[in-house]
C-alpha positions in Angstrom: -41.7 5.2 -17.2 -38.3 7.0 -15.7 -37.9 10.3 -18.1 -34.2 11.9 -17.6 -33.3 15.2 -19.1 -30.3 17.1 -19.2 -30.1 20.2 -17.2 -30.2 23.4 -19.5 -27.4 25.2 -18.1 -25.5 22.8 -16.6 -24.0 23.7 -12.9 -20.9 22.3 -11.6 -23.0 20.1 -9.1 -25.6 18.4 -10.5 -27.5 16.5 -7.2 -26.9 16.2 -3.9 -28.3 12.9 -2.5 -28.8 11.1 0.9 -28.2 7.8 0.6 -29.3 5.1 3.7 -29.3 1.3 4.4 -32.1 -0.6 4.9 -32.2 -3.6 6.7 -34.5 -5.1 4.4 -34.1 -3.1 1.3 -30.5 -2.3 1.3 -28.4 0.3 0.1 -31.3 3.2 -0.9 -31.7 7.3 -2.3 -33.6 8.9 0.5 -33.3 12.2 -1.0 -32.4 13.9 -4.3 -32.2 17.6 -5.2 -32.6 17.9 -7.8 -34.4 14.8 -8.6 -32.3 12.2 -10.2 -35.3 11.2 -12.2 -37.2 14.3 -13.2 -40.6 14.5 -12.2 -40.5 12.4 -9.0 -40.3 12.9 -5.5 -36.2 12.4 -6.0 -36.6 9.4 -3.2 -36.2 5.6 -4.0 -35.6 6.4 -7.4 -32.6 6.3 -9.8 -32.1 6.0 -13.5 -31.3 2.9 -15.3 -27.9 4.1 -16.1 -26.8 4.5 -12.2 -28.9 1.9 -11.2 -26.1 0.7 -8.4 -25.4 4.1 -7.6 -26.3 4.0 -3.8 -23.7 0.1 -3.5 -20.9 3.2 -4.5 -21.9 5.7 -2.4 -22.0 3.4 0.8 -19.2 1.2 0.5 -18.9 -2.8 1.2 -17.4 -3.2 5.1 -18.5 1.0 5.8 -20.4 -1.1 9.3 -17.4 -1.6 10.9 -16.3 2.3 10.8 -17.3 5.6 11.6 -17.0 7.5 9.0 -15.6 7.2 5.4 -15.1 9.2 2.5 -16.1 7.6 -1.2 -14.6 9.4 -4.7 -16.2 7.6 -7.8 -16.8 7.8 -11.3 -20.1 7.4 -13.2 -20.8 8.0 -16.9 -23.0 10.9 -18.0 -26.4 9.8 -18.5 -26.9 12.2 -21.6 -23.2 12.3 -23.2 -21.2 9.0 -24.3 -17.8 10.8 -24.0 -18.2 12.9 -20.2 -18.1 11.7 -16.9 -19.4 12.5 -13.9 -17.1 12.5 -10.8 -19.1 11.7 -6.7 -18.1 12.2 -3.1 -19.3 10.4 -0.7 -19.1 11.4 3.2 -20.4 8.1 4.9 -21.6 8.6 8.6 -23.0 5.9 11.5 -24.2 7.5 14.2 -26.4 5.3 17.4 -30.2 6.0 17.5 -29.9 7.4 20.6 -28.4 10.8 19.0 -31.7 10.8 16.7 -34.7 13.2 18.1 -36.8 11.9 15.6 -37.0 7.6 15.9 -38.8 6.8 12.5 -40.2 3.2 12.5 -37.6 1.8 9.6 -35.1 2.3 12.3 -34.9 -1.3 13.5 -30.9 -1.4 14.6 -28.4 0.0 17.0 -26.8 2.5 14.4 -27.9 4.3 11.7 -25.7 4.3 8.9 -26.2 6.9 6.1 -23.9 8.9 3.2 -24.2 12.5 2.1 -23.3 12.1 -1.6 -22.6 15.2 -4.3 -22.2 14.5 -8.4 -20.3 17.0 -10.2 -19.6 18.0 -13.7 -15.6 18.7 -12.5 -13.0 16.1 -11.3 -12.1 18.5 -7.6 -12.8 15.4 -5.2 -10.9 17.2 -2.6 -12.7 20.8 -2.9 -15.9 18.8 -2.8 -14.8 16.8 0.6 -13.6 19.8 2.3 -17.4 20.8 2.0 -19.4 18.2 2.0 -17.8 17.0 5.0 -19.2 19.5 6.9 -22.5 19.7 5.3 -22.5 15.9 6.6 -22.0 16.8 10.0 -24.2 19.8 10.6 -27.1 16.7 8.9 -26.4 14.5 11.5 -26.0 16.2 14.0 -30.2 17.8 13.5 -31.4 14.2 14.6 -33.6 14.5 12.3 -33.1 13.2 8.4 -36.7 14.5 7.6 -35.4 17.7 7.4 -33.4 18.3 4.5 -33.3 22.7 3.9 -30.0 22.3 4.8 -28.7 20.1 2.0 -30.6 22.5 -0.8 -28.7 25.8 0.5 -25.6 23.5 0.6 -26.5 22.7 -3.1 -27.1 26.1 -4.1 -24.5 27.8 -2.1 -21.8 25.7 -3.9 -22.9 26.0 -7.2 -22.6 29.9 -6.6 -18.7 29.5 -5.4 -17.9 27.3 -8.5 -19.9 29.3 -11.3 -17.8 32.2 -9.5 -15.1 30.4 -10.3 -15.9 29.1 -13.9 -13.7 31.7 -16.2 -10.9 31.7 -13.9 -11.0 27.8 -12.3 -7.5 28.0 -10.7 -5.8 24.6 -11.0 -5.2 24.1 -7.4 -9.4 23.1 -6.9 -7.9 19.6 -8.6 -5.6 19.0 -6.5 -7.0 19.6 -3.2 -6.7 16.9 -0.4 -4.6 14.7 -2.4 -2.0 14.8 0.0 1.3 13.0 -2.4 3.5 13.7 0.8 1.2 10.9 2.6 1.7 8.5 -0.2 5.4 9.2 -0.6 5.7 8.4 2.6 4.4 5.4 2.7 4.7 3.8 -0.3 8.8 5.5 -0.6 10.1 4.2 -3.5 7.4 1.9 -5.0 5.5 5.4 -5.5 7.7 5.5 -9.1 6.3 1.8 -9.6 2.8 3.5 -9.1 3.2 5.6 -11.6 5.0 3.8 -14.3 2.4 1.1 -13.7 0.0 3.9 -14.6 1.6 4.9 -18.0 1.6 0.9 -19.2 -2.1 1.1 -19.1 -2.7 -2.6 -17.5 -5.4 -4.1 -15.3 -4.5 -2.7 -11.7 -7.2 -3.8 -8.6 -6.7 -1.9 -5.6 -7.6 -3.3 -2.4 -8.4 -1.2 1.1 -10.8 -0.4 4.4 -11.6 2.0 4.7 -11.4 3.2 1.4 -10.6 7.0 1.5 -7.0 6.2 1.7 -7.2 4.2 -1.9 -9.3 6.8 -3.9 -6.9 9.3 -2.7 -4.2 7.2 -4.0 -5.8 6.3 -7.4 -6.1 9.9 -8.0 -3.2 11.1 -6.0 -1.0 9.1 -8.8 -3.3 10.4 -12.1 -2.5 14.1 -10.5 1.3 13.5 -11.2 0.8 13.0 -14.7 0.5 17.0 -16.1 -2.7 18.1 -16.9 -4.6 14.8 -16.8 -7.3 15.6 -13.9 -7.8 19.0 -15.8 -7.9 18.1 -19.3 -7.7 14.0 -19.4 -10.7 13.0 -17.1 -13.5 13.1 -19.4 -13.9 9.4 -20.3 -12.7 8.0 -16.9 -16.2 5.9 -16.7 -17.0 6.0 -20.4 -17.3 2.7 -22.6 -19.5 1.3 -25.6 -19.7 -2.3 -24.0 -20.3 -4.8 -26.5 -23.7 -6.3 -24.9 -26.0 -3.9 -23.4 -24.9 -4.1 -19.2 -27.3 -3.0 -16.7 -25.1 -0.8 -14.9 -24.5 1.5 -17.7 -26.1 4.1 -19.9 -27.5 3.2 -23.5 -27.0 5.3 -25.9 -28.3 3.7 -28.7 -31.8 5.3 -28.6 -30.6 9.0 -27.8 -27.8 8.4 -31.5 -30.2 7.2 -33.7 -32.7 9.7 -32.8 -30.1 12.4 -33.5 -29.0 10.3 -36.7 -32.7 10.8 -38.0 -33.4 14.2 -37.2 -29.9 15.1 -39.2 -31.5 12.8 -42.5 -34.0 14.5 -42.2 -32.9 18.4 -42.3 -30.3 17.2 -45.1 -31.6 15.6 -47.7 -28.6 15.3 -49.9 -26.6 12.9 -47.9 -27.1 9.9 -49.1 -25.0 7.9 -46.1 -27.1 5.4 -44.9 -28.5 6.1 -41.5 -27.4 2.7 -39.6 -23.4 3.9 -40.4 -25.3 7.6 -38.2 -24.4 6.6 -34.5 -20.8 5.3 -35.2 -20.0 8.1 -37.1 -21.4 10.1 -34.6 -19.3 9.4 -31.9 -16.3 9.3 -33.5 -16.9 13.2 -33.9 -17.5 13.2 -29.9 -14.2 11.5 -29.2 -12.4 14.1 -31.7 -13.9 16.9 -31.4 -12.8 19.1 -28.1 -16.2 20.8 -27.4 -17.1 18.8 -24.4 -13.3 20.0 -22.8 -14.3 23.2 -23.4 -17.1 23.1 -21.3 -15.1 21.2 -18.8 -12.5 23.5 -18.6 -12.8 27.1 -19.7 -9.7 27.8 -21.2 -9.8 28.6 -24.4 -6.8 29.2 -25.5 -5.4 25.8 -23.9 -7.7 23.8 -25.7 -7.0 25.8 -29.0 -3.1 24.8 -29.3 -4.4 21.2 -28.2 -6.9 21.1 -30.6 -5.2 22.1 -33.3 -2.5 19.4 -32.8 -5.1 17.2 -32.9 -6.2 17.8 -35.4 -3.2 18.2 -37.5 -2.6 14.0 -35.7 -5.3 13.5 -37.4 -4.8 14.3 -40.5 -1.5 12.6 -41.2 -3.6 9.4 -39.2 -6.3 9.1 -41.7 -4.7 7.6 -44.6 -3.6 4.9 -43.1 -4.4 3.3 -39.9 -1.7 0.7 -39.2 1.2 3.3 -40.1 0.1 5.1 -36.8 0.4 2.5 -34.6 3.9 1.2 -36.2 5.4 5.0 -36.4 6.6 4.9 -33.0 8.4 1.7 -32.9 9.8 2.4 -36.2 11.2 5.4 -34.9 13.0 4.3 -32.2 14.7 1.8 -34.5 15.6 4.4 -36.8 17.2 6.7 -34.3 19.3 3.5 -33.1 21.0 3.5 -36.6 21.0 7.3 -36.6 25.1 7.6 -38.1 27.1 9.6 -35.5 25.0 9.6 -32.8 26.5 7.4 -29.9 29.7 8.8 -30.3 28.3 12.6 -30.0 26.3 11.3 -26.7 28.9 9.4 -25.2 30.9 12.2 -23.8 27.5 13.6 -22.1 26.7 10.4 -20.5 29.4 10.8 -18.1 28.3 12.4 -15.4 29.1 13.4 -11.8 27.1 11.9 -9.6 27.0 15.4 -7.6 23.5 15.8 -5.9 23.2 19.5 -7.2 24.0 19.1 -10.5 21.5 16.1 -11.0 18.6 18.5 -9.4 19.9 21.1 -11.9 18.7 19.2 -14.6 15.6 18.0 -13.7 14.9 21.4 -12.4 15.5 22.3 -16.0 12.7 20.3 -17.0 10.3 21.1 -14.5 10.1 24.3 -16.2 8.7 23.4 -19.3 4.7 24.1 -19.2 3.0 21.0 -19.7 1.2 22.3 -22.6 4.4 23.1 -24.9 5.1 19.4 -25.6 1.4 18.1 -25.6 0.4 17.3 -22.1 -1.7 15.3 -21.1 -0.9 11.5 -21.7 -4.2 10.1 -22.3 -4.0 7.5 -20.0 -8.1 7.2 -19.3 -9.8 7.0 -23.2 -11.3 5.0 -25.1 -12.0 1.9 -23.2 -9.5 2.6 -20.7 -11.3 3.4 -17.3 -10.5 4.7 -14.0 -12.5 4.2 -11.2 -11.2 4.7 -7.9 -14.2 2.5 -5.9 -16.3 0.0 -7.5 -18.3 -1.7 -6.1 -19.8 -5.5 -6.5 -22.7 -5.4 -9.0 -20.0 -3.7 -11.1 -18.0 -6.7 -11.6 -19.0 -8.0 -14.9 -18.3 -4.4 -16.7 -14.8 -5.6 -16.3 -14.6 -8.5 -18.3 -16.6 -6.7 -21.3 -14.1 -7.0 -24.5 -14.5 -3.4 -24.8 -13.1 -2.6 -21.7 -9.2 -2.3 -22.8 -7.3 -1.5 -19.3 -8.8 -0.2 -15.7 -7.5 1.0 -12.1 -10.1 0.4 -9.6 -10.9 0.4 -5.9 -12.5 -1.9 -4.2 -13.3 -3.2 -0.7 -14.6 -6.6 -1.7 -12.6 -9.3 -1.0 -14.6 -11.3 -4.1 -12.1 -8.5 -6.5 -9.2 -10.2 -5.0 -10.3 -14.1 -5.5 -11.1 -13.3 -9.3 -7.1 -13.3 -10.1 -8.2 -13.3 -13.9 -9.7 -9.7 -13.2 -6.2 -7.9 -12.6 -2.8 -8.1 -14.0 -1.7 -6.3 -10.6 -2.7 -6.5 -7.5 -2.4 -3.2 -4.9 -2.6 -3.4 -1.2 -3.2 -0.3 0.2 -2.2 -0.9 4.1 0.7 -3.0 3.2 2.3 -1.0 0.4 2.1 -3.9 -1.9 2.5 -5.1 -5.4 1.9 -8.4 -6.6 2.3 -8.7 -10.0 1.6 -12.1 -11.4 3.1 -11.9 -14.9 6.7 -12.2 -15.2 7.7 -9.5 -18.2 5.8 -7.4 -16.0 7.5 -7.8 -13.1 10.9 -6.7 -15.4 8.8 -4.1 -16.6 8.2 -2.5 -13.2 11.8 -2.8 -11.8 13.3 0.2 -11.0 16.9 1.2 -12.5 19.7 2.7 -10.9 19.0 5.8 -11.7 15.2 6.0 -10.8 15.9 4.7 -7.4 18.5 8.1 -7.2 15.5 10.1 -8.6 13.1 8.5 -5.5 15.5 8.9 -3.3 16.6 12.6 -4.0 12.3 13.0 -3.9 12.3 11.3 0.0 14.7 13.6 1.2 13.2 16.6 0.5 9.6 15.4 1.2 11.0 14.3 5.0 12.0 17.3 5.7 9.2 19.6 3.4 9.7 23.6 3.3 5.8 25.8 2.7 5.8 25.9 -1.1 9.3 24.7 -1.9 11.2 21.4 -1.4 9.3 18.8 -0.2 5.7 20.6 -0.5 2.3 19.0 -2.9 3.6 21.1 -5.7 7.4 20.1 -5.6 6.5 16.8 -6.3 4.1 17.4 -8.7 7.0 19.2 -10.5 9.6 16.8 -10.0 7.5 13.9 -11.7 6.6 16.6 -14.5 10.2 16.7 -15.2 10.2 12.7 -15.0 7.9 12.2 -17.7 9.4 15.3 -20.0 12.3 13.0 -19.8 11.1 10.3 -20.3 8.9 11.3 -23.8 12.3 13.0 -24.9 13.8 9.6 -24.3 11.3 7.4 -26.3 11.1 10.3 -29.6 14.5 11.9 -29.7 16.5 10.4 -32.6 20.0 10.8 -30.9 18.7 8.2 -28.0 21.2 5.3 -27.4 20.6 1.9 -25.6 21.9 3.2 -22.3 19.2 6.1 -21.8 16.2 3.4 -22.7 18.4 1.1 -20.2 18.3 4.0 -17.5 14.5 4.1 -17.8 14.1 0.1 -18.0 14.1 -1.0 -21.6 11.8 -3.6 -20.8 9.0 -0.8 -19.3 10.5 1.6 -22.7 9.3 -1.0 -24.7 5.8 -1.6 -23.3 5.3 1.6 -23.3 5.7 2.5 -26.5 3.1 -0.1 -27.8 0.7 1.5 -25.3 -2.8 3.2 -26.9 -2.0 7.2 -24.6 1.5 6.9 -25.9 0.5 6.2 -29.5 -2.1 8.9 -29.4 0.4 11.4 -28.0 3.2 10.4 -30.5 0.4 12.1 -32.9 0.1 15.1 -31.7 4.0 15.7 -30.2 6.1 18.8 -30.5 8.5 19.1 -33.6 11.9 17.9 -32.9 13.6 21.1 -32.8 11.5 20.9 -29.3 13.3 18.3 -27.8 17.0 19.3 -28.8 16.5 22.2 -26.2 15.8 19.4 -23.4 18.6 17.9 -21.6 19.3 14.4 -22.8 18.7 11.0 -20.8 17.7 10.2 -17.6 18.2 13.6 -15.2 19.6 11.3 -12.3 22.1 9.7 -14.9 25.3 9.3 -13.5 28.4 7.5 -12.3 27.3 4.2 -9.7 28.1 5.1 -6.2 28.3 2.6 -2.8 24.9 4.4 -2.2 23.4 3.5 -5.4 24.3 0.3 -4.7 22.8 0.2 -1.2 19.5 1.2 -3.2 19.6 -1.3 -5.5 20.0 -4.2 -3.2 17.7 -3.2 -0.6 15.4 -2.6 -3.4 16.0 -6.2 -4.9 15.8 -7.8 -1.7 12.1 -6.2 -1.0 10.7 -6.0 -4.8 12.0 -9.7 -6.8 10.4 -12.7 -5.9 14.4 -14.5 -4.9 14.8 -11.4 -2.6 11.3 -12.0 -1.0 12.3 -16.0 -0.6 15.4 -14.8 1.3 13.9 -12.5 3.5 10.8 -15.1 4.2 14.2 -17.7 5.2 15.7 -15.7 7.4 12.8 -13.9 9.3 11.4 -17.8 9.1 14.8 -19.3 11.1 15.7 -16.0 13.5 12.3 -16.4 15.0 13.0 -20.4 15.5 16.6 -19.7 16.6 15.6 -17.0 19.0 12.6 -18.8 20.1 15.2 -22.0 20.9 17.7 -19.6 22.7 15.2 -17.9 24.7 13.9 -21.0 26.3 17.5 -22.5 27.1 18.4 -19.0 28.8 14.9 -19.0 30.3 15.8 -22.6 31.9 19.6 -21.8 32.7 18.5 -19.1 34.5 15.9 -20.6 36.7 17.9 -23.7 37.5 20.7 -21.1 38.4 18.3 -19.0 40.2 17.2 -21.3 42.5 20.8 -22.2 43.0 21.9 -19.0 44.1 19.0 -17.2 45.8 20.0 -15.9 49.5 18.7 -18.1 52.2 15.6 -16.5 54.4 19.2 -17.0 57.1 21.3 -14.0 56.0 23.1 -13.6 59.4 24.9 -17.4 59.2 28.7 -17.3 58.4 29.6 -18.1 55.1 32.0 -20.8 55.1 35.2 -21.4 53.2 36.9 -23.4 51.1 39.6 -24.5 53.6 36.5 -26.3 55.9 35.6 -28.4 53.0 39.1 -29.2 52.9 39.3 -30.5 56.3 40.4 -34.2 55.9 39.2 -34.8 59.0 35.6 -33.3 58.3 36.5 -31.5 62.0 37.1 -27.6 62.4 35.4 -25.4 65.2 31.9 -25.5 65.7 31.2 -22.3 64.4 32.4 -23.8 61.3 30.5 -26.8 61.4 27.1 -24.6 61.6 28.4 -22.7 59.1 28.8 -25.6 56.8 25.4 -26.8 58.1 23.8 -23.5 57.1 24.7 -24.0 53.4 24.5 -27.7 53.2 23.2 -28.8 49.5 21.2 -32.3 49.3 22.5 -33.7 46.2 20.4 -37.1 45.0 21.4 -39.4 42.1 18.9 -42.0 40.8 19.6 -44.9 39.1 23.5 -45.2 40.2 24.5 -48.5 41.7 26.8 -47.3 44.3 24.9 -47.6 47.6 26.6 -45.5 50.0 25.3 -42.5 52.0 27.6 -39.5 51.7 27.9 -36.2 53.9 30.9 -33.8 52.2 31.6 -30.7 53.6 28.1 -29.8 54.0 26.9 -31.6 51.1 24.7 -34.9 51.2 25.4 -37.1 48.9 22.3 -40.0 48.0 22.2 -42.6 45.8 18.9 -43.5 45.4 19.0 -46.7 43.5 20.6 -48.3 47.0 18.4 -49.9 48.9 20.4 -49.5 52.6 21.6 -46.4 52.5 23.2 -45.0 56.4 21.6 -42.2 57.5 24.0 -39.4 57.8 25.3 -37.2 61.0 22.4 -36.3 63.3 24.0 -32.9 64.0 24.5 -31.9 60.5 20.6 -33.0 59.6 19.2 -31.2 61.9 20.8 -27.9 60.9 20.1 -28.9 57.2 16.4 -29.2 58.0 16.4 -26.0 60.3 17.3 -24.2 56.7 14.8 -23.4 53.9 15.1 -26.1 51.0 15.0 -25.7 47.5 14.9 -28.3 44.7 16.3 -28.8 41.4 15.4 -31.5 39.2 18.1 -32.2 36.5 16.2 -34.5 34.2 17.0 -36.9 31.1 19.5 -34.4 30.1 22.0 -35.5 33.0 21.4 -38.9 32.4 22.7 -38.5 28.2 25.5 -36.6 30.1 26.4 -39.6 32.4 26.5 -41.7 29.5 28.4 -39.5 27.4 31.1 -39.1 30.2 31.0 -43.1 31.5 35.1 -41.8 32.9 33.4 -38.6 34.9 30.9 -40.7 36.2 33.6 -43.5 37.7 35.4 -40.8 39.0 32.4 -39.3 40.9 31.2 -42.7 42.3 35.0 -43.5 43.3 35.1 -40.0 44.8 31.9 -40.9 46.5 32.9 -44.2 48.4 36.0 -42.8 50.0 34.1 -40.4 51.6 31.9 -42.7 53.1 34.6 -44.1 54.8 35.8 -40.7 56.6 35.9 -38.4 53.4 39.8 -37.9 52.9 41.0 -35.3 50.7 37.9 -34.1 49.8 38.7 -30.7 48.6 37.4 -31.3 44.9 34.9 -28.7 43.1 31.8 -30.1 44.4 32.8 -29.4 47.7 33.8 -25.9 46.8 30.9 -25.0 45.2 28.3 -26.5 47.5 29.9 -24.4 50.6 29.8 -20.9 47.9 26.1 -21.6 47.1 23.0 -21.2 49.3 21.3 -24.4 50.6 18.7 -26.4 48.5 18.3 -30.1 47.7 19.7 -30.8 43.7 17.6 -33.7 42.6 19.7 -35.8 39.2 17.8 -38.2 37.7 
């Protein structure tokens, strides 16, 4: 039987594992230090909880790369309410760069992950290490020898104990680069994040996967203090049926629950109501943040407003969750105050006065007014790669609202599994409810917010505009603005309406805004905050470029239009590039120089000859260029020679040969023909008059070609000889 036991003094990194693929087995631990089950060799071995741990730590599709970096969540195997937060540095190397061949070794590549488990939410810090600890291991040749990864265990642990009283905030936020994901996801990077705050079912879909962990945590980073002080229950839930993938804590409470009736005998509370109650002190009390993040006096002024949230909470539980919304219906009746905002709603739409007041707001620390939103708590999980055996966790009752990565294509055919759809390469967002969709349309003034952000973040300045901190401030200032809007009794319609009322109004029924409402700042708090939307101002032509470039890419009608049109200028310029490609070979092949380029060119006045005489230099000249012109399927049954041009019916059976001297320059010239197919004939038909005219034309110059100055004659002596065949 598997024993687990919690480490006694608890280092930042708990194990550091090797994790390989076996062509029989599968995905397998190959190494453990320290053991992930204690008492064993730490190989082929993990604890019921993480049973799927080495499906995370080698990712579905990793064959077809590399190298890959992994960021997951699992829950603690020894605390319901704490998580514990893995990188993964995946690596496939060919067997020739092994010195050591080992006979499970059966393929081509070799395809292994170096993977760390921490008690602290750094990803970044970790990758920037583990990285290379993963490519000093491979590049031994030999996995047998594993010294290296227990000084790598032990030599980190030392840099982060250094670092426990102190913990500067930047180790949270390393190598999620928000410039990356501004970049390309521009304005649908404030969708991201409001889509966060509604606390809905969100699937992310990517390969290689580094690029969508980074963006699952990229956007929690944005919200103020949540990687810090929010992250604790990120893979944390009581499902209702006992699910292999997770941890049971059932066992571990009511042994607790009996050892505490035990040592007090007065309580009379029956011990079944123990584990409940139990964990209800977990989720409240903030000891297991303390551990987590070493500042005390932080986690004092949070506590206590907790605490004090909790207290006016107890008495009645449905007056918590209506206080909000009742609020916000009081403050629209509030007497007097739409008339004492309407003068400060008119704004000028001045760049620098707009970045005046969100700079305003950037200023406020995050912990005056309460920060962090609770986004990930109590049932409401973030994982940033799951993998396949996890499935089924998602449709547990218990499990209220998720963001996950995946790389199986299985996530996107179960459409019941996600309210939104994310896909990382295309910047997309596919949203299949419909009050949704409203919800997650940007206003005017959010598209001027994004856009004022894209500026700055094109052209960044080291540690001002543009850099990973500047936008972590700017959307700091976004959602002070926003709380202010959805709390502050003199809010009109029009600041909801600057923020979306429809996303307003979903948020305020969510569970992290309920919970901060709470613990929020007194009111006198607020009044010192500028009012409204900090981009709020008078509609420009540029705001109105935003808007309808962002309709046309975002709504479903603008995605119809651009399909249409994309849809007919590929047929139209398909159709026009074929007729010019024809034109211009039938015109080519007109027009090309003969091999000849010494003969005279004649002139027009030869063709014009009514005698068909002139000197003999003009005769070979007119020879030289002499065009073979044949008509099928004409009646007229005369042999024609105009001007250097023959003229054949070819529906006449005795057709006179033409002049002897003319032919035989004709054939002393290079020849070139031109079919003119059905398309001449519908033009023959259409034109019954031009055709009459032609074969009229035709029999008078069989009989000595007077007057035969018209264009054919003109243009056959200006063009280069070849043979014109009209069917």
């Amino acid at each position: 039987m598997e024993r687990t036991s919690e480490p006694e003094n608890k280092p930042p990194i708990l194990h550091i594992l090797v994790v390989g693929f076996h062509h029989k087995l599968g995905c397998q631990v190959e190494f453990s230090h320290p053991p992930l089950v204690s008492g064993s060799t730490g190989r082929h071995e993990c604890p019921s909880g993480w049973k799927y741990l080495p499906t995370l730590a080698l990712p579905d599709g990793s064959h077809n790369f590399v190298e890959d970096t992994v960021f997951f969540n699992l829950p603690s195997l020894f605390e319901p309410a704490e998580s514990i937060y893995g990188v993964s540095c995946y690596r496939q190397i060919p067997v020739e760069r092994l010195k050591i061949r080992t006979a499970d070794v059966t393929r081509s590549t070799v395809q292994k992950s170096v993977c760390i488990l921490a008690r602290l939410p750094i990803y970044g810090y970790i990758e920037v290490k583990l990285s290379l600890i993963a490519d000093a291991f491979f590049d031994q040749g030999d996995f047998s020898c594993t010294e290296l990864l227990v000084k790598a265990y032990q030599q980190l642990n030392a840099c982060l104990l250094d670092d426990e009283s102190r913990r500067p905030l930047r180790h949270f936020h390393v190598g999620l680069s928000l410039r990356e994901i501004v970049l390309h996801w521009r304005h649908k990077t404030l969708m991201l994040f409001k889509l966060l705050l509604l606390q809905r079912r969100v699937v992310c879909f990517g390969s290689p996967v580094r690029g969508m962990c980074v963006l699952i945590l990229g956007m929690a980073s944005l919200v103020p203090r949540l990687l810090e002080k929010g992250f604790q229950e990120v893979a944390c839930v009581r499902t209702s049926r006992p699910l292999s993938p997770m941890p049971d804590f059932t066992d571990s409470l009511q042994r607790e629950a009996q050892a505490e009736a035990k040592l007090g005998a007065a309580i009379s509370s029956p011990s079944a109501g123990a584990p409940s109650a139990l964990l209800e002190e977990q989720k409240l009390t903030p000891d297991s943040a303390t551990a987590l993040e070493g500042e005390a006096e932080e986690l004092a002024l949070v506590s206590s407003a907790a605490s004090v949230g909790e207290e006016q909470g107890s008495g009645d539980d449905t007056s918590s969750h209506s206080t909000p919304n009742s609020q916000s219906q009081d403050s629209s009746n509030f007497p007097g105050s739409s008339n004492e905002r309407s003068i400060s709603l008119t704004r000028e739409a001045s760049v620098d006065t707009l970045a005046s007041n969100l700079a305003a707001l950037c200023l406020v620390n995050p912990d005056e007014y309460r920060a962090p939103v609770s986004i990930f708590a109590s049932g409401n999980l973030c994982l940033p790669y799951l993998s396949l055996p996890y499935m089924d966790l998602l449709s547990d009752p218990m499990v209220l609202s998720y963001i996950i990565g995946t790389s199986n294509v299985l996530f996107q055919q179960k459409r019941q599994l996600a309210d939104v759809l994310v896909g990382i390469e295309a910047a997309s967002l596919d949203a299949h409810d419909p009050e949704l969709r409203r919800q997650l349309v940007l206003s005017t003034e959010d598209l001027r917010y994004m856009d004022y952000i894209m500026k700055h973040v094109q052209a960044p300045k080291e540690d001002a505009e543009g850099s990973e901190y500047w936008i972590r401030e700017q959307f700091q200032g976004y959602i002070l603005a926003l709380l202010r809007t959805a709390v502050a009794p003199d809010v009109t319609p029009k600041d909801n309406d600057h923020f979306n009322s429809h996303f307003m109004a979903a948020f305020k029924r969510t569970q992290c805004f309920q919970e901060w409402y709470d613990v929020r700042p007194d009111p006198d708090f607020f009044d010192a905050l500028p009012a409204g939307h900090p981009f709020a101002g008078t509609l420009s032509v540029a705001d109105m470029k935003l808007k309808l470039a962002q309709t046309m890419q975002n709504s479903e009608s603008g995605r119809k239009i651009n399909q249409a049109v994309n849809n007919t200028s590929r047929a139209v310029g398909g159709a026009i590039s074929q007729a010019k490609g024809a034109i211009s070979s039938w015109w080519s092949s007109i027009t090309t120089q003969p091999t000849n380029a010494n003969a005279a060119t004649p002139t027009a006045n030869n063709s014009n000859d009514p005698e068909g005489g002139g000197g003999e230099a003009n005769e070979g000249a007119a020879a030289a260029h002499e065009i073979s012109v044949t008509f099928q399927n004409h009646k007229n049954g005369d042999d024609l020679d105009v001007a250097g041009v023959s003229i054949h019916l070819s529906g006449q059976d005795d057709a006179p040969e033409s002049h002897e001297s003319r032919d035989l320059a004709w054939r002393q010239q290079p020849q070139g023909i031109v079919e003119i197919g059905h398309e001449a004939e519908l033009l023959d038909k259409n034109q019954p008059q031009a055709e009459s005219k032609i074969s009229a034309t035709s029999q008078q110059q069989a009989g000595g070609r007077p007057g035969c100055s018209g264009d054919m004659a003109t243009s056959a002596v200006e063009h280069s000889s070849g043979d014109v065949f009209i069917v």
